[in-house]
N, C-alpha and C positions, 0 to 999 in steps of 0.2 A: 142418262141411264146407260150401263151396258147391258146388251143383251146377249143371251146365251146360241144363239144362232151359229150358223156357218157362215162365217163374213163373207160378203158378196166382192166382187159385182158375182150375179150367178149370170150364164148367156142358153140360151135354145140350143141344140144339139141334135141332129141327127142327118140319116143319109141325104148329099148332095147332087151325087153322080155327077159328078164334077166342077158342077157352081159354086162360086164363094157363099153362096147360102143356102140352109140346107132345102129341099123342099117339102119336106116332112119331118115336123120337130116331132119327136120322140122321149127327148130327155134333156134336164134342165140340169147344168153343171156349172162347180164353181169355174170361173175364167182362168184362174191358176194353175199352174199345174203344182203337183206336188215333187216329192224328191224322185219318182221314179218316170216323172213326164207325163203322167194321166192327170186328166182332167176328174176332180170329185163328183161324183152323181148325186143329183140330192133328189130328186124323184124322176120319176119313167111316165110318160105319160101314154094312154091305150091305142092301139094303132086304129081300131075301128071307128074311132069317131071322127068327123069331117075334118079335112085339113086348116078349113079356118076355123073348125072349133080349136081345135089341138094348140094352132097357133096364137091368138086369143089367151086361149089358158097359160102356153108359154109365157110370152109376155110377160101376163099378168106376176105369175109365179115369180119368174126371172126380175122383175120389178121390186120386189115385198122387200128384200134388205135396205133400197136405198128409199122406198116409199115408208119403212117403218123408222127409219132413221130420221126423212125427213119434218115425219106428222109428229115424231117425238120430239124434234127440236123445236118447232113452234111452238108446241102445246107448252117446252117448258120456257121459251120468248114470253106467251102470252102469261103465265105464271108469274114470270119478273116485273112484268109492265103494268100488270093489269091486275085492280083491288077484288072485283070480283068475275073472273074467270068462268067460275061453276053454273053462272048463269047464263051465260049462251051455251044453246042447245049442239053449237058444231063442237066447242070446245068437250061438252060431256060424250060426245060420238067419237068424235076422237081418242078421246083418252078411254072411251069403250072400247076399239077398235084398236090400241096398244095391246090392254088389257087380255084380246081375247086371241089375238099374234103372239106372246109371251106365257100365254098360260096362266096368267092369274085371276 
């Protein structure tokens, strides 16, 4: 399936004060840059909430392109291989879990 997404990789972003990483992710962006050398922002995250909240949530965020790509290649593995699919409970979480990443 394609999806309509902003192709990943997406990576954490924010002030380092001088480390190779940052210590307060702030914003998740695609890793490319575009024609003018900036990095895309695909959301901002709140500076108030704990640093390993924020980082946690980065992650996670920064993850979903290649996590949604991955769950949807199995899901469509387990569709070629397997007569009834619909009957394990991961397989219908799964493809819930597409479903509601995609908007349908």
């Amino acid at each position: 399936m394609e999806f309509k997404h902003t192709p990943g990789p997406w990576i954490g972003a924010g002030p380092s004060f001088g480390d190779p990483l940052p210590h307060y992710t702030t914003e998740i962006l695609v890793e490319a840059e575009n024609e003018d050398g900036d990095c895309q922002p695909i959301c901002t995250l709140p500076f108030d909430c704990l640093d390993a909240e924020n980082e946690a949530n980065a992650r996670l965020i920064a993850a979903a392109p290649d996590l949604l790509d991955a769950l949807d290649t199995l899901c469509n593995r387990i569709e070629l291989e397997s007569a009834t699919p619909l009957d394990w409970p991961a397989y219908t979480q799964a493809r819930s879990a597409i479903a509601k990443a995609i908007g349908a």
